[in-house]
C-alpha positions as CSV (number, residue, x, y, z in Angstrom):
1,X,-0.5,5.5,-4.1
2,X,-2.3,3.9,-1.3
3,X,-5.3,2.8,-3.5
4,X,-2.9,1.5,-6.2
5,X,-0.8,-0.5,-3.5
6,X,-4.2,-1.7,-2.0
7,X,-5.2,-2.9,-5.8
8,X,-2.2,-4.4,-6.6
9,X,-0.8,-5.9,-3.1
10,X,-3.6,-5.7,-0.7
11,X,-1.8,-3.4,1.5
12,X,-3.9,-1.3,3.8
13,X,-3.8,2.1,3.7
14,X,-1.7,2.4,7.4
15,X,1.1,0.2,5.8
16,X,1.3,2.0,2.8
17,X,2.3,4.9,4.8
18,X,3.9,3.2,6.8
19,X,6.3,1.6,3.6
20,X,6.4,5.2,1.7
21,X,7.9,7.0,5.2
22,X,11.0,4.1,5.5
23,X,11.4,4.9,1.6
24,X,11.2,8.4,2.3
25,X,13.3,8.2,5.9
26,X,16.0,5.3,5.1
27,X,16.1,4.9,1.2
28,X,15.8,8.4,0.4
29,X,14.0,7.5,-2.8
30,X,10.9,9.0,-2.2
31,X,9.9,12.9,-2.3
32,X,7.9,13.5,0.8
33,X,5.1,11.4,1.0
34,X,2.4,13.2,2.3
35,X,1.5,15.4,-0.1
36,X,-0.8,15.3,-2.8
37,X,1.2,17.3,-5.5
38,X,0.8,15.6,-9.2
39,X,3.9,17.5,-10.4
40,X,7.6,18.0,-9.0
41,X,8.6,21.7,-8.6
42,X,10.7,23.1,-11.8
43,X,13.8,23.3,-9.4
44,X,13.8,19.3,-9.6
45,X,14.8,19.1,-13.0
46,X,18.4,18.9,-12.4
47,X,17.8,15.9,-9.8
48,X,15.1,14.3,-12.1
49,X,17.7,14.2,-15.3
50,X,20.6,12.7,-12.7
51,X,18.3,10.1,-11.7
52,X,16.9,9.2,-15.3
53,X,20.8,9.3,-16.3
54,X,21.2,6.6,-13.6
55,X,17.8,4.5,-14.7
56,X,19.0,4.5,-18.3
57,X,21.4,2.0,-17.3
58,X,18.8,-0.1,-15.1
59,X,18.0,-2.9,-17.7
60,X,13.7,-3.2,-16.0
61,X,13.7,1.1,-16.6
62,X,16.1,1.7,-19.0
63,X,14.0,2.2,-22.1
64,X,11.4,4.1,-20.0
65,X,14.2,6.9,-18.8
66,X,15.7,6.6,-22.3
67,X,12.6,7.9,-23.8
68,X,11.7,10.6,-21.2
69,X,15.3,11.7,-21.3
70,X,14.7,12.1,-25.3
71,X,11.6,14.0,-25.3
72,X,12.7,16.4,-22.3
């Protein structure tokens, strides 16, 4: 994450942190932000369909959660 916000924004690798612990803190839209898992735990699954339900009707992500929603 912090190279891709660095890439894309010029954000340093401090603020990136710093941005990903209010989302994590405030927001609550963010999984813990200090780890460096590349999968969810299977006990997500019923918070990961809820929030792709709630996407689908989010015109930028709704085709996106549509078609993840599909597939399973």
């Amino acid at each position: 994450m912090q190279r891709e916000a660095n890439g894309r924004f010029g954000f340093s690798a401090r603020t990136t942190l710093s941005l990903a612990q209010a989302l994590y803190e405030r927001h609550k839209v963010l999984t813990y932000p200090r780890t460096d898992a590349r999968a969810l735990p299977e006990d997500y699954l019923p918070t990961v369909r809820a929030t792709l339900e709630a996407l689908r009707t989010a015109n930028a992500y709704a085709a996106f959660a549509g078609k993840v929603l599909k597939e399973k």
